[in-house]
ChimeraX commands (.cxc) that place a marker at each C-alpha (Angstrom):
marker #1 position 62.44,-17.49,54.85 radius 0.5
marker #1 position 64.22,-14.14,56.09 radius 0.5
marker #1 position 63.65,-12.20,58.84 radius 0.5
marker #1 position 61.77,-9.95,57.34 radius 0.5
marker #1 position 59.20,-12.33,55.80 radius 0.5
marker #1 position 58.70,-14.02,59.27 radius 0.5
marker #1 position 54.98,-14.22,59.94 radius 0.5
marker #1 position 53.39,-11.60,62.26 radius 0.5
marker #1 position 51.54,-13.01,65.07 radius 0.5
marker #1 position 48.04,-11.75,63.87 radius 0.5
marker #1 position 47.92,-13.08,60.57 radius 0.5
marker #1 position 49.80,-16.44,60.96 radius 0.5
marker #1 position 49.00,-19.27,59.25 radius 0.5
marker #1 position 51.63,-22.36,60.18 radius 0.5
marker #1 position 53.42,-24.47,57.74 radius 0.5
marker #1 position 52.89,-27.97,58.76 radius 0.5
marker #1 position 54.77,-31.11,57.30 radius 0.5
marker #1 position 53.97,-34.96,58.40 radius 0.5
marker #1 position 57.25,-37.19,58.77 radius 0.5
marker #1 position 57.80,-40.52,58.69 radius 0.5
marker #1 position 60.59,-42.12,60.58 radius 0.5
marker #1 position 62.65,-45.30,59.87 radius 0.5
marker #1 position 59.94,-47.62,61.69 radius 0.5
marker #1 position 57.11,-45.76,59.76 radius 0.5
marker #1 position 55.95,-43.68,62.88 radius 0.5
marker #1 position 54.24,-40.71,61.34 radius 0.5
marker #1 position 54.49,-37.12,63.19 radius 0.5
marker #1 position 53.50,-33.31,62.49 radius 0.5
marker #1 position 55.75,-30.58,62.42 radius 0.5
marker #1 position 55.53,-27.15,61.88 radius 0.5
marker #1 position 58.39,-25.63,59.88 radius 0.5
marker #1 position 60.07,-22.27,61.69 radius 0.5
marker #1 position 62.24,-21.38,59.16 radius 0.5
marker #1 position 64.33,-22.31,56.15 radius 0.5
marker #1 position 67.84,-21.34,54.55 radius 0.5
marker #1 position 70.43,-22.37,52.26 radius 0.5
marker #1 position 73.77,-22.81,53.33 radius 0.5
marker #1 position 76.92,-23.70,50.79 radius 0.5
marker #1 position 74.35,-25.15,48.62 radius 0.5
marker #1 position 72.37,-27.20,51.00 radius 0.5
marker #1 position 68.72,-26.47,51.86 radius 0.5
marker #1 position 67.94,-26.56,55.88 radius 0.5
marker #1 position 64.60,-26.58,57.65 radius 0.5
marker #1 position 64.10,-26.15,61.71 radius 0.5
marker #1 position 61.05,-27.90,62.64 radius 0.5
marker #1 position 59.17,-28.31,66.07 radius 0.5
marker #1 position 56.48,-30.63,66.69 radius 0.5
marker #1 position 53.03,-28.93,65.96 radius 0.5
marker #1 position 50.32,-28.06,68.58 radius 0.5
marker #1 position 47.16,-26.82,67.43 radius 0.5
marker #1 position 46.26,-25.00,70.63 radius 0.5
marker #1 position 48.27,-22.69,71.77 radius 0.5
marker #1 position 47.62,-23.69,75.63 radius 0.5
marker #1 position 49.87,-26.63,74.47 radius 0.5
marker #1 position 52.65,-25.52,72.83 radius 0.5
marker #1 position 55.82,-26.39,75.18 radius 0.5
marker #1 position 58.02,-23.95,75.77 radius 0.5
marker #1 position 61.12,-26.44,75.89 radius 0.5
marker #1 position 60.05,-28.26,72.51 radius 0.5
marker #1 position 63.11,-29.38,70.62 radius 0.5
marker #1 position 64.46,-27.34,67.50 radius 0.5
marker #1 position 64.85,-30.08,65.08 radius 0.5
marker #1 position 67.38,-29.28,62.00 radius 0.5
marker #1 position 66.74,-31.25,58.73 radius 0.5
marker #1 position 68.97,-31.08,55.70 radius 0.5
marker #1 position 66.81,-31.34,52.71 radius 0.5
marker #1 position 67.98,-33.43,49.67 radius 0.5
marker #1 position 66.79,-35.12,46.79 radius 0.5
marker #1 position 68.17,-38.99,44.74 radius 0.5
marker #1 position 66.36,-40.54,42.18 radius 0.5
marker #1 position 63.23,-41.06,44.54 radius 0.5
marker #1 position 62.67,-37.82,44.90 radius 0.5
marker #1 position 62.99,-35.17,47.87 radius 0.5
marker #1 position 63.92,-36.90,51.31 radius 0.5
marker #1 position 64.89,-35.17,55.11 radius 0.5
marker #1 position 67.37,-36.26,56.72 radius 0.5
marker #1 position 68.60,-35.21,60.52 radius 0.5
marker #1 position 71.94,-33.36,60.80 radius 0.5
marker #1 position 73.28,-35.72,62.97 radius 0.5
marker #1 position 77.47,-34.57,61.94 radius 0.5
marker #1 position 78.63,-32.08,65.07 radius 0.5
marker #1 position 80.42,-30.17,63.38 radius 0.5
marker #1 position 77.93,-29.26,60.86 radius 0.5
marker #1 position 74.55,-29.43,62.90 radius 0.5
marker #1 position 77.01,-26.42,65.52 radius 0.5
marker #1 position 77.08,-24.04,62.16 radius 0.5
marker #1 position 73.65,-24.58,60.99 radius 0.5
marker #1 position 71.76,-24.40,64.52 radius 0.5
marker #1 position 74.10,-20.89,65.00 radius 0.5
marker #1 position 73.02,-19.55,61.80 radius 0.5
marker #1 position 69.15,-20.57,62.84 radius 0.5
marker #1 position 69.24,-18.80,66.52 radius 0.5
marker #1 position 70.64,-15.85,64.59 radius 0.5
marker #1 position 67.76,-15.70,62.63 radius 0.5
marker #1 position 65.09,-16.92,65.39 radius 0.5
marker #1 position 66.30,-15.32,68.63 radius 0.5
marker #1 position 64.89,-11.66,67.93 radius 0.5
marker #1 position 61.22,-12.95,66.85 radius 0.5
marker #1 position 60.80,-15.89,69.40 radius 0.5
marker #1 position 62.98,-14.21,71.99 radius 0.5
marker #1 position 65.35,-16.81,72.43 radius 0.5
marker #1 position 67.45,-16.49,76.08 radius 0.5
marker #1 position 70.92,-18.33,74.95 radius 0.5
marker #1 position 71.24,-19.91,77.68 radius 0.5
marker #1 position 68.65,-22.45,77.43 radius 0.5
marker #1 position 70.39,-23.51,74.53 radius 0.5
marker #1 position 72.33,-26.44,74.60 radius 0.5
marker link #1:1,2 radius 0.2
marker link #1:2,3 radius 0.2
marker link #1:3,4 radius 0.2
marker link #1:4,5 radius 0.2
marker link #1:5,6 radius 0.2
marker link #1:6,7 radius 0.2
marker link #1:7,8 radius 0.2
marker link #1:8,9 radius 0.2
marker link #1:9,10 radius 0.2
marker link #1:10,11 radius 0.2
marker link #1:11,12 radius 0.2
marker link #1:12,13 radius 0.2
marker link #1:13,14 radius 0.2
marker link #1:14,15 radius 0.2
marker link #1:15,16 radius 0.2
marker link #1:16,17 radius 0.2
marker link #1:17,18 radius 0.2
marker link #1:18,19 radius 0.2
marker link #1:19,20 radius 0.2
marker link #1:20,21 radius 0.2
marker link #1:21,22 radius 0.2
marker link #1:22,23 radius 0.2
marker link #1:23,24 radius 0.2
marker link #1:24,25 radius 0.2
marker link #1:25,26 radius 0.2
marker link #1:26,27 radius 0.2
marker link #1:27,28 radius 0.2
marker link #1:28,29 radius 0.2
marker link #1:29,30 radius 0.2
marker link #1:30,31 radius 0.2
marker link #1:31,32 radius 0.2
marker link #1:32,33 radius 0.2
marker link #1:33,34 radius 0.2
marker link #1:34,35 radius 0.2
marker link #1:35,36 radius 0.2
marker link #1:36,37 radius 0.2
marker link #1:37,38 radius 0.2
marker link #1:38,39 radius 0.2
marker link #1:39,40 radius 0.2
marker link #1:40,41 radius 0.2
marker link #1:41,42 radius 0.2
marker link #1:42,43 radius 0.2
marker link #1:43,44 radius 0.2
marker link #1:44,45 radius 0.2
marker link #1:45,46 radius 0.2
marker link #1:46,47 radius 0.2
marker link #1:47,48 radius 0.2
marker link #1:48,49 radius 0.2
marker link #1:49,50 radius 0.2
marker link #1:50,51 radius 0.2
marker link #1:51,52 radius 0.2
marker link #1:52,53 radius 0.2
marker link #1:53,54 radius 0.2
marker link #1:54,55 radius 0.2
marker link #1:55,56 radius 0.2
marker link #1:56,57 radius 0.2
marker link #1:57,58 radius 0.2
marker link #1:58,59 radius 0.2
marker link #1:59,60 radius 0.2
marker link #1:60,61 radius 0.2
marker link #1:61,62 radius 0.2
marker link #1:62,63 radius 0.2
marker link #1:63,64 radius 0.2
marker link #1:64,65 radius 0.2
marker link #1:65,66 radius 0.2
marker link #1:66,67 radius 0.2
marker link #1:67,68 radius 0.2
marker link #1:68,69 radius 0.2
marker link #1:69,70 radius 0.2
marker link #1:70,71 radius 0.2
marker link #1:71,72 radius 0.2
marker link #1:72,73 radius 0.2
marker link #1:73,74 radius 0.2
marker link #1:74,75 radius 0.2
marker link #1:75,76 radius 0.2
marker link #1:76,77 radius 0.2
marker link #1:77,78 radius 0.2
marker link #1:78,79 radius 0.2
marker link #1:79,80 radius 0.2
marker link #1:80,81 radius 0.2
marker link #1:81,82 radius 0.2
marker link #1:82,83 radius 0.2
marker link #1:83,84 radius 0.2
marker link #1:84,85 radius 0.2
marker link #1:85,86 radius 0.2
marker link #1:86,87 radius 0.2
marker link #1:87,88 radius 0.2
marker link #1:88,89 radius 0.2
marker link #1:89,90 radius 0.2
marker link #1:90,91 radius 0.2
marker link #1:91,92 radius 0.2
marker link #1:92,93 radius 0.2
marker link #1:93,94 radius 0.2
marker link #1:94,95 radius 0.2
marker link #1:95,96 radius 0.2
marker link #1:96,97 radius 0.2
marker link #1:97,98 radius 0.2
marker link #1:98,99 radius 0.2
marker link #1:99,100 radius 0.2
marker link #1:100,101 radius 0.2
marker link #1:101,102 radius 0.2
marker link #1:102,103 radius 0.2
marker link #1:103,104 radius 0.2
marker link #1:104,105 radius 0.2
marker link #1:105,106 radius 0.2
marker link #1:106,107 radius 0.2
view
């Protein structure tokens, strides 16, 4: 989604995915934001709170790289350096200004 179609605060309405890991844990997430980059479809994820007395303030950004085989769509961690450096850049560029992101808590 771009900047511009970020939600406002007053009307926002979260988009919430369940994940299964490799030893069939299931979680919820709620998807930040989206982009495509050279081709290859991105989604930042945090884990999702339903009240907003618990939503912690040093969740993890988790970047997944979206693909698709003959099962059908899958998400997969960026888990290569080099590209998981580009892709969380191009993400704080996009995030920093709505959720007021203070660089130096990144990592």
């Amino acid at each position: 989604m771009a900047k511009e179609n970020l939600p406002l605060e007053d009307d926002y309405q979260p988009d919430i995915i369940e994940l299964e890991d490799e030893d069939g844990n299931s979680c919820t997430m709620e998807v930040i934001d989206v982009l495509d980059h050279q081709g290859i479809h991105y989604m930042a994820v945090v884990p999702y709170v339903e009240n907003e007395e618990d939503i912690d303030e040093e969740a993890t950004l988790i970047i997944l790289r979206v693909g698709q085989d003959d099962q059908g769509e899958y998400m997969d961690i960026v888990e290569d350096d080099g590209e998981l450096l580009e892709i969380s850049g191009l993400f704080q560029k996009r995030l920093e200004e709505v959720y007021h992101i203070d660089p130096s808590d990144l990592q």
